[in-house]
Backbone as CSV, one residue per row, in Angstrom:
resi,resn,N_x,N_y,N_z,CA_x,CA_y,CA_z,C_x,C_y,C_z
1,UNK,0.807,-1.176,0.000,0.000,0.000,0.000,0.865,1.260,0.000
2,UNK,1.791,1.292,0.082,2.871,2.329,0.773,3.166,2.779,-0.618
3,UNK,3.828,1.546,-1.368,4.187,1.647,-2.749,3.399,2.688,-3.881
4,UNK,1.563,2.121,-3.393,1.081,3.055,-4.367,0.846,4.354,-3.612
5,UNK,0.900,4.812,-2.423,0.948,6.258,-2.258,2.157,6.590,-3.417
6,UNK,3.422,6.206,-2.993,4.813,6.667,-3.682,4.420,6.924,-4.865
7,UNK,3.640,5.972,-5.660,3.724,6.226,-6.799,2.535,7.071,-7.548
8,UNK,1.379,7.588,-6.661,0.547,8.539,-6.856,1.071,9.699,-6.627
9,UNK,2.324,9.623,-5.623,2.973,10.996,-5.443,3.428,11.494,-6.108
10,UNK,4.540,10.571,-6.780,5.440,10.739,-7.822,4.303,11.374,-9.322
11,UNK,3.501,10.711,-9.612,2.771,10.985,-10.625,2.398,12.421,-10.784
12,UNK,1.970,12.500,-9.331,1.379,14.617,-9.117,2.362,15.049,-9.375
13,UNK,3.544,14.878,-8.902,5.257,15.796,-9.008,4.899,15.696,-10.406
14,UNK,5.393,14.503,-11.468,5.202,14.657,-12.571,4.071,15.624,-13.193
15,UNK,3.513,15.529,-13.220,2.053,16.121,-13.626,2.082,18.038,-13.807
16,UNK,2.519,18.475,-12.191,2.794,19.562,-12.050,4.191,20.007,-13.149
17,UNK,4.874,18.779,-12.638,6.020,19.523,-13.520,5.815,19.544,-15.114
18,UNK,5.022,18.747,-15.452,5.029,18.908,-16.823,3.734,20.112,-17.209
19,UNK,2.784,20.142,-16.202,2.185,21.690,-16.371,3.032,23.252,-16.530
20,UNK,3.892,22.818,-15.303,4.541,23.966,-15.559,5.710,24.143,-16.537
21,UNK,6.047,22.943,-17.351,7.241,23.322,-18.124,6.157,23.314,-19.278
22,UNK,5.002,22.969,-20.049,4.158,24.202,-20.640,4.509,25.290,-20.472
23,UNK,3.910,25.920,-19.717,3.818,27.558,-19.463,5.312,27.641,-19.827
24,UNK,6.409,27.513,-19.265,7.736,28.262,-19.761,8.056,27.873,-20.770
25,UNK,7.527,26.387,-21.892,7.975,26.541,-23.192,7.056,27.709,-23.676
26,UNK,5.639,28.262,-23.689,4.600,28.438,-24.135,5.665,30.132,-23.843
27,UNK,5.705,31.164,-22.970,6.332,31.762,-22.734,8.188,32.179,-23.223
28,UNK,8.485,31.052,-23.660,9.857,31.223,-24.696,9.993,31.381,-25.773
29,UNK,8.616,30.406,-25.926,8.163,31.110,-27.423,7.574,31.997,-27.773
30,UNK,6.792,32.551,-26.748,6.702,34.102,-27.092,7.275,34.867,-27.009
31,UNK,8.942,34.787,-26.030,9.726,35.743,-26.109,10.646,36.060,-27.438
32,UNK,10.656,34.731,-27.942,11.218,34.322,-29.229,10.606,35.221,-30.264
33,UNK,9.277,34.791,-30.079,8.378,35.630,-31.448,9.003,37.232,-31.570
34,UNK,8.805,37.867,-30.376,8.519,39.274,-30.444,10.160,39.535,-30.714
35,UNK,11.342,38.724,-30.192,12.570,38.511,-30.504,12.970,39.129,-31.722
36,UNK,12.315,37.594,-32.601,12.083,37.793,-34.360,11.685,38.806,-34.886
37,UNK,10.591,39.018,-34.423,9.654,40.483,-35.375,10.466,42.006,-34.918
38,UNK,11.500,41.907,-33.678,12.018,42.775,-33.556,13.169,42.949,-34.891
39,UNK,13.820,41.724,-35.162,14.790,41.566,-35.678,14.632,41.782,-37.529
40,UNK,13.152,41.529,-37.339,12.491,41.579,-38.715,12.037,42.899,-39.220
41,UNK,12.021,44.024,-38.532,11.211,44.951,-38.574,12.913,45.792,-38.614
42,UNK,13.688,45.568,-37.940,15.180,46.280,-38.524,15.800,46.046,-40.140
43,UNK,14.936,45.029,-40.512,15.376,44.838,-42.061,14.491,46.084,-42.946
44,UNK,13.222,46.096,-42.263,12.509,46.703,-42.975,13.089,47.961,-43.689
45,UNK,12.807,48.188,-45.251,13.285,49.162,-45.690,11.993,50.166,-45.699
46,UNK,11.795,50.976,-45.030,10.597,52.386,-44.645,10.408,53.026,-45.969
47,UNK,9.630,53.914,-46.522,9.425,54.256,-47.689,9.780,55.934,-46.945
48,UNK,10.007,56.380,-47.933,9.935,58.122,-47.585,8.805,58.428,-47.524
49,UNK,8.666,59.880,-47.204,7.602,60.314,-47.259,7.074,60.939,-48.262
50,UNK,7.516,61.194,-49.316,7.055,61.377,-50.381,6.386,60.527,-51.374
51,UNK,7.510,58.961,-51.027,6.457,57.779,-51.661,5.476,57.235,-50.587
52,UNK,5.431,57.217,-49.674,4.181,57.126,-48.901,3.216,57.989,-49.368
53,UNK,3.622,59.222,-49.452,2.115,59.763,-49.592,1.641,59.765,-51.167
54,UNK,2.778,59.407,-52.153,2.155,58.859,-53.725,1.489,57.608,-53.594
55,UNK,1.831,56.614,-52.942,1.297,55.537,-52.931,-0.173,55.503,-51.924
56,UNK,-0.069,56.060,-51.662,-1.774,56.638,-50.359,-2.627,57.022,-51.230
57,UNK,-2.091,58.140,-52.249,-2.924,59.049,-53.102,-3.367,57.512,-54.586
58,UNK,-2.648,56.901,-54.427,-2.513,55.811,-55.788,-3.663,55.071,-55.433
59,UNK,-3.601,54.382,-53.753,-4.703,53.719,-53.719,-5.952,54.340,-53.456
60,UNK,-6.068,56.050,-52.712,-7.228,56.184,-52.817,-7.891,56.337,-54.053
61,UNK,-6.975,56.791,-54.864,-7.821,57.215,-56.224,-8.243,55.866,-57.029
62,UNK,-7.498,54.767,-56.628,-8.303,53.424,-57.436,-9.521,53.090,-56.406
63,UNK,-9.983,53.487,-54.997,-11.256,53.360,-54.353,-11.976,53.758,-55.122
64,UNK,-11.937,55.148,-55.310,-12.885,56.214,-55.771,-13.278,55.568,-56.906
65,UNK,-12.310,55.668,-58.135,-12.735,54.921,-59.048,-13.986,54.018,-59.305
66,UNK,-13.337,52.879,-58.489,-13.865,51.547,-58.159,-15.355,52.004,-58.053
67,UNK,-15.295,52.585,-56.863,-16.884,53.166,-56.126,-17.343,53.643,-57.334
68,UNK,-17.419,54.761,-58.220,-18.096,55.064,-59.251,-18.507,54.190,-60.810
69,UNK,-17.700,53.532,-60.683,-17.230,52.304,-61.384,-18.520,51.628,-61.028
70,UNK,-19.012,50.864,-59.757,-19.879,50.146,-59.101,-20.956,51.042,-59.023
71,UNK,-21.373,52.024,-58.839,-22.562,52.847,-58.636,-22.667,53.316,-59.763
72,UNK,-22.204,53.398,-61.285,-23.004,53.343,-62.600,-23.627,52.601,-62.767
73,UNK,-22.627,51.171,-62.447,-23.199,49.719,-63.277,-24.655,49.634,-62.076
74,UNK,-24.426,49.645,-61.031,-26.006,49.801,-60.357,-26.722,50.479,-60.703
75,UNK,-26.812,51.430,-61.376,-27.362,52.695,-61.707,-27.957,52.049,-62.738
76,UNK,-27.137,51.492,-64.122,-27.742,51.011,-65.170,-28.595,49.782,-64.887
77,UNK,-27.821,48.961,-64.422,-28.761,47.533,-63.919,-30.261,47.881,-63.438
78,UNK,-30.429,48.745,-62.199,-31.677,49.306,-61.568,-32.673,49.734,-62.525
79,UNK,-31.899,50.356,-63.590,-32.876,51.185,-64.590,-33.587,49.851,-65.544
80,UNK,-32.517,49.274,-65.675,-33.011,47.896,-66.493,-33.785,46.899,-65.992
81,UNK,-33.749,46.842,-65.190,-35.001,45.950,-63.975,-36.217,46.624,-64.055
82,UNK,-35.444,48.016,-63.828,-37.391,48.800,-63.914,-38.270,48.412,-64.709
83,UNK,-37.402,48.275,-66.169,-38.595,48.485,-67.295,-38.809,46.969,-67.579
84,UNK,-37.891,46.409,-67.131,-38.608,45.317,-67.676,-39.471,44.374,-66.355
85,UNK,-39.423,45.090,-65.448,-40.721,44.960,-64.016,-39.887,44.060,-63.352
86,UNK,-38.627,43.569,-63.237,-38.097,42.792,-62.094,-38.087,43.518,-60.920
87,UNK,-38.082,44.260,-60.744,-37.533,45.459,-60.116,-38.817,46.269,-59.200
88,UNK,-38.964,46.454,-57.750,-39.645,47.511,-57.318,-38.707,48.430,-56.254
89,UNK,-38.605,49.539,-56.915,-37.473,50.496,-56.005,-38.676,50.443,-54.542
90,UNK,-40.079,50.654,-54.812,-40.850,51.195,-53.494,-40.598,49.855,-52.313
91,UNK,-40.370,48.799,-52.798,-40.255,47.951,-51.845,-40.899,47.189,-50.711
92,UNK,-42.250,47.751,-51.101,-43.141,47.619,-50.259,-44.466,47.088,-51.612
93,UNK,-45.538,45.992,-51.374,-46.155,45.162,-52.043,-47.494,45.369,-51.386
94,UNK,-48.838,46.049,-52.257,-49.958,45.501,-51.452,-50.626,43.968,-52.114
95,UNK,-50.860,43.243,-51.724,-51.469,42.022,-51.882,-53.099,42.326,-52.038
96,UNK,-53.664,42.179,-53.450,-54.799,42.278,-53.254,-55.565,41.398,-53.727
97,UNK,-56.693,41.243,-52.990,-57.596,39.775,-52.699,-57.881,39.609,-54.327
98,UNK,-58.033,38.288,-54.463,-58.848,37.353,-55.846,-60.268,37.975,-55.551
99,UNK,-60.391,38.220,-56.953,-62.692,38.749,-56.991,-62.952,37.145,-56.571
100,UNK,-63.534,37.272,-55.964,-65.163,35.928,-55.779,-66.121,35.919,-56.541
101,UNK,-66.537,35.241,-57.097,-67.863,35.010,-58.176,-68.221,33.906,-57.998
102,UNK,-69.477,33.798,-58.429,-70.204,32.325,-58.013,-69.820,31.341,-58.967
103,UNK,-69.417,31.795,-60.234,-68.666,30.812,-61.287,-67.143,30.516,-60.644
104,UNK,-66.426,31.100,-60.181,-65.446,30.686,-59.185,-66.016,29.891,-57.908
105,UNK,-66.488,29.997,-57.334,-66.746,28.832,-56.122,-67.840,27.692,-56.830
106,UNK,-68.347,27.792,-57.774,-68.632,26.362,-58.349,-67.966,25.477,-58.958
107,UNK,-66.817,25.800,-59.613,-65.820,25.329,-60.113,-65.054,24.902,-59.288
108,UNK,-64.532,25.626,-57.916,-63.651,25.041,-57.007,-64.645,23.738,-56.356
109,UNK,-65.680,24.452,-56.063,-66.434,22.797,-55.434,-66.634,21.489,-56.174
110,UNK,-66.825,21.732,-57.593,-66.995,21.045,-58.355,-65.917,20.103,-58.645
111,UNK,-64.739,21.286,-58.434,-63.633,20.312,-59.226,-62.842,19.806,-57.168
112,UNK,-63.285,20.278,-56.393,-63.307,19.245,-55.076,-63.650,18.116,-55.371
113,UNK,-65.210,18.164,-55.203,-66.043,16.750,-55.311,-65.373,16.136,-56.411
114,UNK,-65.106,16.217,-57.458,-64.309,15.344,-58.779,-62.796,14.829,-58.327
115,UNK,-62.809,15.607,-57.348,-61.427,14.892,-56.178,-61.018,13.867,-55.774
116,UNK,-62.804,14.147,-55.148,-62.503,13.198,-53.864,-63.084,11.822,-54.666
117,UNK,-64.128,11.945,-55.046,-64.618,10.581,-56.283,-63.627,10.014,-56.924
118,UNK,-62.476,10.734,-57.914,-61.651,10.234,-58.296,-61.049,9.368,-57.222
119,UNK,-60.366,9.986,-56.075,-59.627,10.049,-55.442,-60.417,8.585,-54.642
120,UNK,-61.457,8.264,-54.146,-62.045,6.926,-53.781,-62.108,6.197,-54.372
121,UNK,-62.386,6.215,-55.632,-62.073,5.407,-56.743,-60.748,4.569,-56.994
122,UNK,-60.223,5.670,-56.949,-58.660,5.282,-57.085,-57.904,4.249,-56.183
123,UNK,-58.493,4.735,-54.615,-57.907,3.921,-53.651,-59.015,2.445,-53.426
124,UNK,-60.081,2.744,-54.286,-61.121,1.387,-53.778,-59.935,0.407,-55.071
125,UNK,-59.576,0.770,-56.114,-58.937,0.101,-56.739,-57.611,-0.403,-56.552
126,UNK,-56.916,0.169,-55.779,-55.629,-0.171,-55.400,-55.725,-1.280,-54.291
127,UNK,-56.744,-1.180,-53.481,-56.791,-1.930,-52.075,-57.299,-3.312,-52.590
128,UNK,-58.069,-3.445,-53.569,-58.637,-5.018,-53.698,-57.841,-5.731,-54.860
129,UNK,-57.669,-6.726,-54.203,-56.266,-7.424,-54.665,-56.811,-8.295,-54.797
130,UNK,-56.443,-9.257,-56.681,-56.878,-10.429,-56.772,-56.819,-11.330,-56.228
């Protein structure tokens, strides 16, 4: 019995110790990282400030572009939906009711009942088996 205390003990020692040598690899390697990127960021060749601010002006003016570029072709597309009715800019739909007529609800009843007849028919025939 003695034996397995020892060796439940031993196991926690282990255990801890390998928790904590995590954390200090986990921690070396982050000292490492920021190490690197220090070391990486001294290579860096910086632009002046004159090509910084050509290259700022380079990409805003291909935004702008872009943006007007995209808000014609919407512009044209929208117009082209209109006319040919894909299209409702108002966005908003009233739903308005089907007329009722008595030639409409005889026809729907009619063609019910021709339903359901068929429809008994159908299953009186399927169920009786030679």
């Amino acid at each position: 019995m003695a034996a397995n205390e020892s060796k439940s003990k031993k196991d926690n020692a282990r255990k801890e110790k390998k928790e904590h040598g995590k954390f200090a690899r986990f921690f070396h390697r982050l000292g490492r990282f920021f190490s690197d990127l220090r070391a990486e960021l001294k290579r860096v060749i910086w632009p002046d400030r004159k090509k910084l601010i050509s290259s700022t002006l380079i990409v805003l003016a291909i935004c702008i572009a872009a943006g007007i570029f995209l808000w014609i072709v919407d512009t044209l597309l929208m117009g082209f939906l209109n006319t040919v009715g894909f299209y409702n800019p108002s966005g908003t739909t009233v739903p308005t009711p089907a007329p009722t007529t008595i030639s409409t609800t005889v026809s729907t009843t009619t063609a019910a009942t021709t339903a359901v007849t068929t429809a008994g028919t159908t299953t009186a025939g399927t169920t009786a088996k030679p």
